[in-house]
N, C-alpha and C positions, 0 to 999 in steps of 0.2 A: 549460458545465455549470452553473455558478453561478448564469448568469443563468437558465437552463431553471429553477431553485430559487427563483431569485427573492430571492440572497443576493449578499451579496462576499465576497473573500476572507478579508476581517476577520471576517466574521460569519458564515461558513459554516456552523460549529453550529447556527444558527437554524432551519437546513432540515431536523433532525433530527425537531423536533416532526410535520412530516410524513411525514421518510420516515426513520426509525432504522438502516436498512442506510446510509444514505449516509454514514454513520460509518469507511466502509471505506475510503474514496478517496481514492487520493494526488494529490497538489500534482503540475504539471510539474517544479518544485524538489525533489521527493524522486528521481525517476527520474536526472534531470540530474547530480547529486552520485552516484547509482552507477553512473553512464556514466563522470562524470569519472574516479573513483578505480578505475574497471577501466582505463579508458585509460591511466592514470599508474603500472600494477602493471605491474614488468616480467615479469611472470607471468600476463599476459593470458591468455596461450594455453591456460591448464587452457577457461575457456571455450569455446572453439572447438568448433562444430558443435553448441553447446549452445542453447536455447530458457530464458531465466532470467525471472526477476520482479525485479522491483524491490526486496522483500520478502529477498531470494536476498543480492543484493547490498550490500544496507543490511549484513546479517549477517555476511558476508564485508569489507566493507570498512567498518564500524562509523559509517554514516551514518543522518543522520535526516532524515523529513519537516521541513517550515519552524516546523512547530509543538514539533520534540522529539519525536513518535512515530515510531513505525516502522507501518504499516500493513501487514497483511497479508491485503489485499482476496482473493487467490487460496487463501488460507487459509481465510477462511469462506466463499469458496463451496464450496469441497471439502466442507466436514465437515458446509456447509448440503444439499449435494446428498446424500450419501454414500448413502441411500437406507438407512440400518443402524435409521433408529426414534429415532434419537438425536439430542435438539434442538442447533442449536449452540451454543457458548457465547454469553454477552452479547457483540453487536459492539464494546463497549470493551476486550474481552478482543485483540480483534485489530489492534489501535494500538498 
């Protein structure tokens, strides 16, 4: 994805000047840290049978992207899609 931007991981923000939703997207490190910390809860099993986001888990198990945000990319597409008339917020809102 980076390189399709035409950035690195350092400099990722640079690819905003052309595309400002790519604001929303998390690192394989944000996902990985709410893998680990479900795996490590002995109370896994509330998830089970469940479909989460990475977003879900950050919240629940109080991790962050590599940067310190929390993204929550399935959050503006919702409210981007929601079809109500109403803009979404700024994509910085959803980090």
């Amino acid at each position: 994805m980076l390189e399709g931007f035409g950035v690195t991981e350092e400099r990722w923000r640079d690819a905003l000047a052309k595309e400002p939703g790519f604001a929303i997207s998390e690192s394989p490190m944000y996902v990985a840290r709410g893998v680990a910390a479900a795996a490590a809860d002995p109370g896994v099993d509330r998830w089970s049978g469940q479909i989460v986001t990475a977003r879900q888990l950050s919240d629940a198990y109080d991790v962050t992207d590599a940067d310190g945000s929390r993204p929550d990319c399935w959050g503006y597409l919702a409210r981007r899609t929601a079809g109500d008339g109403a803009a979404p917020m700024p994509v910085e809102d959803y980090r």
